[in-house]
C-alpha positions in Angstrom: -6.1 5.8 2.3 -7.8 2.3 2.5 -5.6 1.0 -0.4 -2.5 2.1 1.1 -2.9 0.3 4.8 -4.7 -2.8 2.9 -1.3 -2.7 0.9 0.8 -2.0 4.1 -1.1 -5.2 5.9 -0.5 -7.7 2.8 3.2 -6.3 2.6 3.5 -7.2 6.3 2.0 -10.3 6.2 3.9 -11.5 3.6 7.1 -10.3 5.2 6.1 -12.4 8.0 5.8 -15.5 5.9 8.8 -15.3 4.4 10.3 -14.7 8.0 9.1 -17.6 9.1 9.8 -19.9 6.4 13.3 -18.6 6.6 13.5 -19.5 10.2 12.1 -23.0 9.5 14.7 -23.4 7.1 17.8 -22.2 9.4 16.1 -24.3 11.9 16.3 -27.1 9.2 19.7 -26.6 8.0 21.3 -26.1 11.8 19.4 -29.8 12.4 21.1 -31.5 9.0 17.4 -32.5 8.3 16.3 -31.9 4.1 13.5 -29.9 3.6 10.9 -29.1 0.8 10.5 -24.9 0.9 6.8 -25.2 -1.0 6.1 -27.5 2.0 7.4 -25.3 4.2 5.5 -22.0 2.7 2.4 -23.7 2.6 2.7 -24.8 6.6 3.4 -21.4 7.4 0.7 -19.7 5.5 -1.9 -22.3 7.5 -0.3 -21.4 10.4 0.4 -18.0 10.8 -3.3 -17.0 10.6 -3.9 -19.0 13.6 -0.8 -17.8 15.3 -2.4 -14.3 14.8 -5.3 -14.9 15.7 -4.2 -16.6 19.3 -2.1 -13.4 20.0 -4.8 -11.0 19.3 -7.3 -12.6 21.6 -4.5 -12.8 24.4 -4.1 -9.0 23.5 -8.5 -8.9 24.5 -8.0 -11.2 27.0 -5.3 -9.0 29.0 -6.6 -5.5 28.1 -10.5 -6.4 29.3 -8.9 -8.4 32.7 -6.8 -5.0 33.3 -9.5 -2.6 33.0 -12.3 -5.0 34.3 -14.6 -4.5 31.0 -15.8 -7.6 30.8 -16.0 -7.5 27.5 -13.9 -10.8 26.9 -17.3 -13.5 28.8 -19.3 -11.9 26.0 -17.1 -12.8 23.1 -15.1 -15.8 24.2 -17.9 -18.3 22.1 -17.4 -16.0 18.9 -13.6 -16.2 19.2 -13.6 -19.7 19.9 -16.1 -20.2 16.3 -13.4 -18.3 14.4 -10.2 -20.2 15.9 -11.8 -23.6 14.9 -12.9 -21.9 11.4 -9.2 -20.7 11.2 -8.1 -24.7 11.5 -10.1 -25.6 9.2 -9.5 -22.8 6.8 -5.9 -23.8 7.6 -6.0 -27.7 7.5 -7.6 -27.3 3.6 -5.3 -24.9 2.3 -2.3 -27.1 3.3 -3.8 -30.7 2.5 -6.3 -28.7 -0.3 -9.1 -31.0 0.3 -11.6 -28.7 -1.2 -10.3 -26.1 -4.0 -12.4 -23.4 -5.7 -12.6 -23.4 -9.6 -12.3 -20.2 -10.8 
């Protein structure tokens, strides 16, 4: 069962790359601009994580001031840690300052 939805996620998130890149590109062509597609694929998979992210902790955000848990005080610094690792993470892979020999 854990392969399957690990499979289902990837398959999703891929989907919503290329949805997005194919946007970017519609966007692109509608503007007359030229545009580089590896350029494009590489923004997108540096920002989509972040993009993620932002909507899950609006998703904790509304949910804990709805039912008053108070849940989100305690892990606002933790979110905050992984949103600025998420840059990061984000800001290498497009520029690929530091790259991992395999």
């Amino acid at each position: 069962m854990g392969g399957w939805v690990d499979f289902s996620v990837r398959n999703l998130y891929r989907q919503l790359i290329l949805y997005s890149v194919e946007q970017r590109i519609k966007k692109l062509e509608r503007r007359g601009h030229n545009f580089n597609r590896e350029k494009i694929v590489k923004e997108m998979e540096a920002v989509n994580p972040i993009a993620i992210f932002m909507v899950f902790g609006g998703l904790i955000w509304f949910v804990d001031d709805s039912f008053k848990f108070g849940m989100f005080n305690l892990l606002f610094p933790y979110l905050r840690i992984i949103f600025y690792a998420l840059i990061l993470i984000g800001l290498n892979h497009y520029f690929g300052w530091i790259r991992l020999k395999k």
